[in-house]
Structures are given as structure tokens and as C-alpha cells.
C-alpha positions in Angstrom: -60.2 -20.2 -19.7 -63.5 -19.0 -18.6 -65.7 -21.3 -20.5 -63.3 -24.2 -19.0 -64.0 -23.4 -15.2 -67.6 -23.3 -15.7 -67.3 -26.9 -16.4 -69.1 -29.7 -14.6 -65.8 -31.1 -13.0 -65.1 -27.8 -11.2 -68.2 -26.8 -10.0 -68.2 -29.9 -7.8 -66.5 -27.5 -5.5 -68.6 -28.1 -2.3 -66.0 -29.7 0.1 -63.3 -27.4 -1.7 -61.2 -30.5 -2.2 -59.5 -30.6 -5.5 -58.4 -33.7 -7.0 -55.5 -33.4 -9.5 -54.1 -35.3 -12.4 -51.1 -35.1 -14.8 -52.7 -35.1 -18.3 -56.1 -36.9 -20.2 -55.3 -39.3 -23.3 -58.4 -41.1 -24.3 -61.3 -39.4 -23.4 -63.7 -37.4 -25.3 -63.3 -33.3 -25.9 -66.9 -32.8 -24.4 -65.6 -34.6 -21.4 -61.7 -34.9 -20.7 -61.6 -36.6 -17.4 -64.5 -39.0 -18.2 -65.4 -37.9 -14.9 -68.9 -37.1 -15.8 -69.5 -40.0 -18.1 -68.3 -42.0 -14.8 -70.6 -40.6 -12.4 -73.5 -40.9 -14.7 -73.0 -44.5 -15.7 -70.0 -46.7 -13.9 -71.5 -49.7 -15.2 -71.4 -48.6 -19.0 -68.5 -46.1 -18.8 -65.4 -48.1 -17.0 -62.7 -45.7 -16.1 -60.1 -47.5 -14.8 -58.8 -44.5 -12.5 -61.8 -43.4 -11.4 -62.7 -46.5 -10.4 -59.9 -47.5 -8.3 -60.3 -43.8 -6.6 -63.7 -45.0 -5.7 -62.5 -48.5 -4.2 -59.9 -47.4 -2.1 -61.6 -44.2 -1.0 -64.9 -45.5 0.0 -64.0 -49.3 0.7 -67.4 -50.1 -1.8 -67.0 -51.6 -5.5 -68.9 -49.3 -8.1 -70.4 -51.9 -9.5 -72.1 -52.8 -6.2 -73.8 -49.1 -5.8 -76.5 -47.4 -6.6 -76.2 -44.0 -8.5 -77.0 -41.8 -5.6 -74.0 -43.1 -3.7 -71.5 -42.4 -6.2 -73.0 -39.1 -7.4 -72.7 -38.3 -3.6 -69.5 -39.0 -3.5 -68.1 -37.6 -6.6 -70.0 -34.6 -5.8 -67.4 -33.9 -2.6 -64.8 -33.2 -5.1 -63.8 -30.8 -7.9 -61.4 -32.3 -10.5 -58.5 -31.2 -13.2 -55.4 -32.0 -15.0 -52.9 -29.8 -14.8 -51.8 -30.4 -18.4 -55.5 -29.5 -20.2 -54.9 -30.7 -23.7 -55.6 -34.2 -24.8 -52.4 -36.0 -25.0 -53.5 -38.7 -28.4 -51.5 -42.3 -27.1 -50.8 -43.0 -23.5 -46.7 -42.4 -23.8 -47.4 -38.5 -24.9 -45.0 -36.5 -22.6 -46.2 -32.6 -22.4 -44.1 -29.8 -24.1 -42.6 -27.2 -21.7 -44.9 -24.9 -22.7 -47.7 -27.3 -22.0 -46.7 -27.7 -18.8 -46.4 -23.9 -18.6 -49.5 -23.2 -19.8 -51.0 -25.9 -17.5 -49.3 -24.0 -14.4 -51.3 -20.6 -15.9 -54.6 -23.5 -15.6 -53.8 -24.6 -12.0 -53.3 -21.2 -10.9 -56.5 -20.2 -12.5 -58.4 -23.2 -11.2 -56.9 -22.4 -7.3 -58.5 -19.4 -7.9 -61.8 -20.4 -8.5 -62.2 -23.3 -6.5 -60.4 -22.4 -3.6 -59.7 -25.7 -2.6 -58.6 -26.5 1.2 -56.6 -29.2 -0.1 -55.3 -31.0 -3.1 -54.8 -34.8 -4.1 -52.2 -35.1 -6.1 -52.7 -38.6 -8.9 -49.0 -39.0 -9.8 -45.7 -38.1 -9.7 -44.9 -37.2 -13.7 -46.0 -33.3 -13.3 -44.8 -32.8 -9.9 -42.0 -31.0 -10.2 -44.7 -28.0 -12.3 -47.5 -28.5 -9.9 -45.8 -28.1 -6.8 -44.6 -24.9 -7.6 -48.1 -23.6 -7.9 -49.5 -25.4 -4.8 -46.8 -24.1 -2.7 -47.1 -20.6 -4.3 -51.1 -20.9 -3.0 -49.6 -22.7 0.5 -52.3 -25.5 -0.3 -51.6 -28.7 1.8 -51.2 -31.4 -0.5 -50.6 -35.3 -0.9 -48.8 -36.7 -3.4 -49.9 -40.0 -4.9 -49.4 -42.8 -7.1 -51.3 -42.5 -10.1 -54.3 -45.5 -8.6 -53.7 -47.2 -12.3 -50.1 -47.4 -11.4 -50.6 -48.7 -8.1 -48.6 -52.2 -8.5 -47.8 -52.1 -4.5 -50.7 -50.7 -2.7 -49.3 -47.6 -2.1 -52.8 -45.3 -3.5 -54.7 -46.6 -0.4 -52.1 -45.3 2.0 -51.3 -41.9 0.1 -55.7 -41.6 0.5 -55.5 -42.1 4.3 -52.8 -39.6 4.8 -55.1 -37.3 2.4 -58.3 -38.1 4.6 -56.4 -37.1 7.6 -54.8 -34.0 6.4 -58.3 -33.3 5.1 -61.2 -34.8 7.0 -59.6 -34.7 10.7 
């Protein structure tokens, strides 16, 4: 586990605000949340989540950016899944003991990061995560996943995160 919270997407720990997800299906081993291809590239990398979590939270369109703005803003966050193994197709549903295991991650993430205060992308691994927040008494938001948003709902979860957070 050490080797994993030396990683890039952690040590963007400056604001102490961790951003959460349930599991990674796509992405590449080297980088599992395409987080960092993201930030280095928007325009050549699309990430569909990542790039909806920039719209709502900063009101700009990535494309319509520079790189300094982005990295800036990405750089305000740290970022994990709780389940940490790559999940193959986009139905895979985590074992129990991958969600156990992921709860032994979260805990050991918490602990590193010391975040001030979690958003939560979706409600699939809720019922695991929470436990660990609460255990930490971490104030949290819950979300919809922003690719599932069909109703609008990410933006509002975000401004009741920015005020639990930024007020």
C-alpha cells in the first residue's frame, strides 16, 4: 500500500479535500483514474467524469482553458476509488472482499491525506464507504456519479460540497 499512496493522485493533498469514487474500469494500470492523463492533456485524453466534475465545479468548459487553469484546479484535490482493482467491463460489481479490502485502502488513504472533507461520486459503494468516513468523523457529500447525472442533480450535490467545504 505504500507504493500506492505515493502516487500522483494523492499527493494532490494541498486543500486536504479528497474526492472519492466507487471503482476504475477502463483506464490504464500506470494510471487508474486517468486523472493524470486528464490534467496533462483534456483535449487528447477525454474522461467523461472528469470532465463533467470540471464543468459543474468551475462553470468553464475544458476545452475552453488553458493548462495552467486546470492543473490549478485539479491540484486542490487528492483523488481515489475505494475499490482499487481495475474492474475489466463497466457492469463488474466488486466481491465482498474487494470492498473489504477497499475499506483497509480508504482507511489507509484517510490516514495519509487527512482530508477535511470527502466528495463522494456515487451511491454503488456507499453502504462500505460510509462506514469508514464516519469511523474518521469526516464530513461528507454524497453524489451522483456526474456520468450518471440524467437530472442535474451533480451540480447541486457540488454546491452543498463547496459550502460544507469552502464556507
Amino acid at each position: 500500500m505504500k507504493n500506492l499512496l505515493n502516487s500522483p493522485w494523492l499527493k494532490n493533498a494541498g486543500a486536504r479535500v479528497l474526492v472519492l469514487g466507487h471503482s476504475t474500469y477502463g483506464s490504464s494500470k500506470t494510471d487508474p483514474h486517468n486523472i493524470k492523463r486528464w490534467i496533462n492533456d483534456p483535449k487528447a485524453a477525454e474522461d467523461r467524469t472528469w470532465d463533467r466534475f470540471f464543468r459543474v465545479a468551475t462553470g468553464k468548459s475544458s476545452r475552453k482553458v488553458d493548462r495552467a487553469t486546470w492543473k490549478q484546479f485539479f491540484s486542490q484535490f487528492a483523488f481515489t476509488n475505494l475499490v482499487i482493482v481495475k474492474m475489466g467491463k463497466w457492469n463488474g460489481k466488486p466481491t465482498a472482499q474487494q470492498y473489504e479490502e477497499g475499506k483497509q485502502w480508504l482507511r489507509a488513504v484517510l490516514d495519509h491525506v487527512k482530508p477535511r472533507a470527502v466528495s463522494v461520486f456515487g451511491y454503488a459503494h456507499r453502504a462500505h464507504s460510509k462506514k469508514v468516513l464516519d469511523e474518521y468523523n469526516i464530513p461528507s457529500v454524497y453524489a451522483v456519479h456526474p456520468v450518471c447525472d440524467k437530472k442535474s442533480m451533480f451540480a447541486r450535490h457540488w454546491s452543498d460540497f463547496e459550502a460544507l467545504v469552502f464556507n
